[in-house]
Residue, then its C-alpha position, 0 to 999 in steps of 0.5 A: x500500500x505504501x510501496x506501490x509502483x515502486x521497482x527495482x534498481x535498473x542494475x546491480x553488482x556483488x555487494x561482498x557483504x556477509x548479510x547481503x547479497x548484491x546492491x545497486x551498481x552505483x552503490x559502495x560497500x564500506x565500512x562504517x569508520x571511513x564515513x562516521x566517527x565513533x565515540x565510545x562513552x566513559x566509566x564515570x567515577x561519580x563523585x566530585x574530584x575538582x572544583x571545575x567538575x559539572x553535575x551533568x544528566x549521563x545516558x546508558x544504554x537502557x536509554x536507547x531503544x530503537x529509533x529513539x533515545x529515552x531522556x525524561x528524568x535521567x540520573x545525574x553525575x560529576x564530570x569534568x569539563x574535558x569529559x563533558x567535551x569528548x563524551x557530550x552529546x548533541x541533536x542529531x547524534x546516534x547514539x548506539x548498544x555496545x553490550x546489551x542488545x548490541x547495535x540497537x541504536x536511536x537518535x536525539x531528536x532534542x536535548x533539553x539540556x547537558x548530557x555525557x555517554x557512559x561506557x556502554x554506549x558509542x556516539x555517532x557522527x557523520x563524516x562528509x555526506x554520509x547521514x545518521x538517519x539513514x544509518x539508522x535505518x540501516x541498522x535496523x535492517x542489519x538487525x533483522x537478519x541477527x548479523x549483530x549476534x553472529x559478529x558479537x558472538x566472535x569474542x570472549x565478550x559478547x560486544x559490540x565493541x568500537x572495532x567491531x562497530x568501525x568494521x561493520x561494512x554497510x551499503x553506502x549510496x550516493x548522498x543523494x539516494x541517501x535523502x530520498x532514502x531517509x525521506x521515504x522511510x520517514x514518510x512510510x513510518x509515520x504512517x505505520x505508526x499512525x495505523x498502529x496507534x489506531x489499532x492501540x486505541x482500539x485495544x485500549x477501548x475494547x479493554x475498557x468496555x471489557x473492565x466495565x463489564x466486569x465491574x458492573x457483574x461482580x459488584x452488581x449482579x445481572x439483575x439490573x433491578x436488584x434492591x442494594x445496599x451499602x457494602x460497608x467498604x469505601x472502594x466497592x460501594x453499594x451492592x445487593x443486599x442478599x451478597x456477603x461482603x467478606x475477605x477472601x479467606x471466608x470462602x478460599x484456601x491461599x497456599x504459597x508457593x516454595x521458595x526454592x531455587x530450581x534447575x531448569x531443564x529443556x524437556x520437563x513439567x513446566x512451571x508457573x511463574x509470574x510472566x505465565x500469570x498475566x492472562x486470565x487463563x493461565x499460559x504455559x506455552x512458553x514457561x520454564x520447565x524442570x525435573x520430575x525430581x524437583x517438580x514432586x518436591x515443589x507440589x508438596x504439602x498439598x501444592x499440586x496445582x488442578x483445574x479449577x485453581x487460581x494462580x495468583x501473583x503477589x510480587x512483581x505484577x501484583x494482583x495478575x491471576x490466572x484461572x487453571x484451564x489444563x488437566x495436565x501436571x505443573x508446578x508454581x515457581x516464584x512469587x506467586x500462590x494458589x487459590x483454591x476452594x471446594x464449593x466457590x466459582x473459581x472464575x467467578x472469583x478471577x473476575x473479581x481479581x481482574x475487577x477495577x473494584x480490586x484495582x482500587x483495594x490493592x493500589x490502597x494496600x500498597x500506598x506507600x510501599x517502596x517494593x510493590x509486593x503483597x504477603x500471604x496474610x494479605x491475599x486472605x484478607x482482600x475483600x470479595x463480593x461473594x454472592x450466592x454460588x448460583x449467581x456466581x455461576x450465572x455472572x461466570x457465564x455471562x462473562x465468559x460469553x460476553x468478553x469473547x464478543x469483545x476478545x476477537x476484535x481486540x486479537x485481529x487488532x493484536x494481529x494487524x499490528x504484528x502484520x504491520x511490523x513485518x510489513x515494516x521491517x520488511x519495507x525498511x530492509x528492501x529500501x536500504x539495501x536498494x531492492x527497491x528504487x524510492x527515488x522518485x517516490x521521494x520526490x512526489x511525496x508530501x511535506x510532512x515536517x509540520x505535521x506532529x510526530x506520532x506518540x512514542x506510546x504508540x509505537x514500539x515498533x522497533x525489533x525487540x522492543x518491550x514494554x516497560x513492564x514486560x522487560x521488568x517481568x522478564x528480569x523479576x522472573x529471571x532472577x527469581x529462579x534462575 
């Protein structure tokens, strides 16, 4: 849609390139040192060792995401004015990974004020002609094909060192192709992030009109007639009068899990940890597994998890719950417990975990904590609408049923904006490595540069990119059992 008549280069030459097969024959093939200077940033010691010394705002790599750098509320350190000079950065600068996710780069649009690199990060800047956002481009594009892992991989450290990176030999066009580059694939990237916005608020507005569904049936009922009464407790309001208002542990048992530290092995039982919490049924499909050895010490003392269960996280991502849909065996790894009752709806009581009406009970539960984690003694003591089983049946159903109409939706949304980022991907390698000729097509373009750039909440499109919350249940997790 984006592409349209768009062809190819007239001709093409052997590019020599490990990545790529052939380039447009009036293009190079060089590398990135004869046309970018490469700054590697400083280990800052941080204290202050001279009255010249300047208290400036320093950028690590976990600032840098692709196509763009982080710089809200950065952490601040000494540095002299020498360091200051070789180690600042400007708008403009590409700034890139050299361990982490190596090569992962992003520009500087802005610079609200004085920054300086740290150790992990390289500073770039053109040579001639050459310019940053098209290498920036061409990175991403090297990125696809995992040509980063394979020459990090080479060392006894696995980064992406300033050798490495002068090295790197990348398609080089003229300065020209360059602009008409950088200008089409800006062009196409907004208008992929406007669709994938879109589709973000779609998703944001589906899930709204699922949380008032949910909200509307586990404090209320079904019955919109129903006579109520005052619940007594300030976050849940009024509800039916015949419904019991009690704490958890009335009508369920919370067994936590065994804090033990396991090996993980390739084929194994799975187990449940945080990251497998975060749906409302519970997903094993890509959790860690471990020994049958380990897996019997772990459901002792009645922690076998079975269908019915609800698997309830209380570090990390405090208050997920997931409702146990599977006969087959697991067990619960870190930071989550097991709640369990003989003559309640489980996925009654899921709802009600999921409920905005509970959202309010644990941000109360939480005012004030520095480590956002809740205890045993506490999950027992969360307070529950509890209606009749019967109600809970029916209201259980009537989610079931109703939620799906609105899932589907949100899924092809889900999966249209997971298409789009292929399509991306895809568009931006043709356009670097010259399988497309946009040369033409830049010319006829719009003039964009006054129109406002598409929210970075909306983007995340880049390879590997994460949620910030994602990226930190991947680390609690990791460290949790590891």
């Amino acid at each position: 849609m984006i592409v349209g008549d768009i062809g190819p280069y007239p001709t093409y030459k052997d590019s020599g390139l490990p990545w790529l097969a052939q380039v447009p024959e009036g293009w190079g093939a060089d590398a990135v040192k004869r046309h970018y200077a490469i700054q590697l940033g400083k280990m800052l010691q941080g204290g202050r060792s001279a009255p010249s010394d300047r208290e400036v705002a320093y950028l690590k790599a976990q600032h840098v995401q692709w196509f763009a750098v982080r710089t809200s509320a950065p952490p601040k350190m000494w540095a002299s004015p020498s360091d200051i000079e070789q180690y600042g950065v400007k708008a403009g600068d590409l700034l890139v990974c050299e361990g982490g996710e190596g090569g992962r780069c992003g520009m500087l649009r802005e610079i609200p004020e004085s920054y300086i690199i740290q150790n992990a990060l390289h500073r770039v800047r053109p040579l001639g002609h050459c310019r940053n956002d098209y290498l920036q481009w061409v990175m991403s594009a090297i990125a696809a094909t995992g040509w980063f892992e394979a020459i990090n991989s080479k060392a006894t450290i696995a980064h992406f060192t300033r050798e490495k990176f002068g090295a790197l030999r990348i398609p080089v066009p003229t300065p020209g192709e360059q602009d008409a580059i950088v200008r089409f694939l800006d062009h196409a990237d907004r208008r992929i992030r406007r669709y994938i916005a879109a589709k973000r608020r779609l998703i944001a507005l589906l899930n709204e009109q699922k949380q008032t569904a949910i909200h509307r049936a586990v404090t209320r009922g079904l019955d919109p007639f129903v006579s109520t009464r005052p619940s007594g407790v300030e976050w849940l309001g009024d509800v039916p009068e015949h419904w019991e208002v009690a704490p958890l542990r009335r009508r369920w048992t919370v067994t936590d899990c065994k804090h033990l530290t396991v090996p993980f092995v390739e084929e194994g039982i799975p187990l449940a940890s945080v990251r497998e919490v975060q749906s409302f049924d519970l997903d094993l499909s890509t959790s860690k597994r471990t020994t049958m050895d380990w897996y019997e010490t772990l459901i002792g003392g009645g922690r076998a998890p079975r269908r019915g269960d609800v698997i309830y996280c209380r570090n990390v991502s405090v208050g997920a719950a997931a409702f146990v849909s599977t006969d087959a065996p697991f067990a619960m790894g870190q930071d989550v417990c097991l709640i369990r009752s003989a003559n309640q709806n489980q996925r009654y009581l899921n709802y009600f975990l999921h409920s905005p009406a509970m959202d309010r009970e644990l941000a109360m539960l939480l005012v004030g904590s520095t480590f956002k984690r809740i205890n045993v003694s506490d999950i027992k003591g969360l307070i529950i609408a509890m209606p009749p089983r019967a109600e809970q049946d029916a209201i259980a159903a009537h989610l079931d049923q109703e939620l799906d109409h609105l899932e589907r939706p949100i899924s092809d949304a889900h999966l249209q904006i997971g298409l789009m980022r292929e399509y991306r991907a895809r568009l931006i390698a043709d356009v670097v490595t010259g399988k497309l000729d946009v040369r033409e097509a830049a010319v006829r373009l719009p003039n964009e540069s006054d129109e406002p750039e598409p929210s970075d909440d909306a983007d995340a499109l880049a390879e590997g990119d994460e949620s910030e919350n994602e990226a930190d249940l991947g680390t609690a997790a990791g460290e949790a059992e590891a």
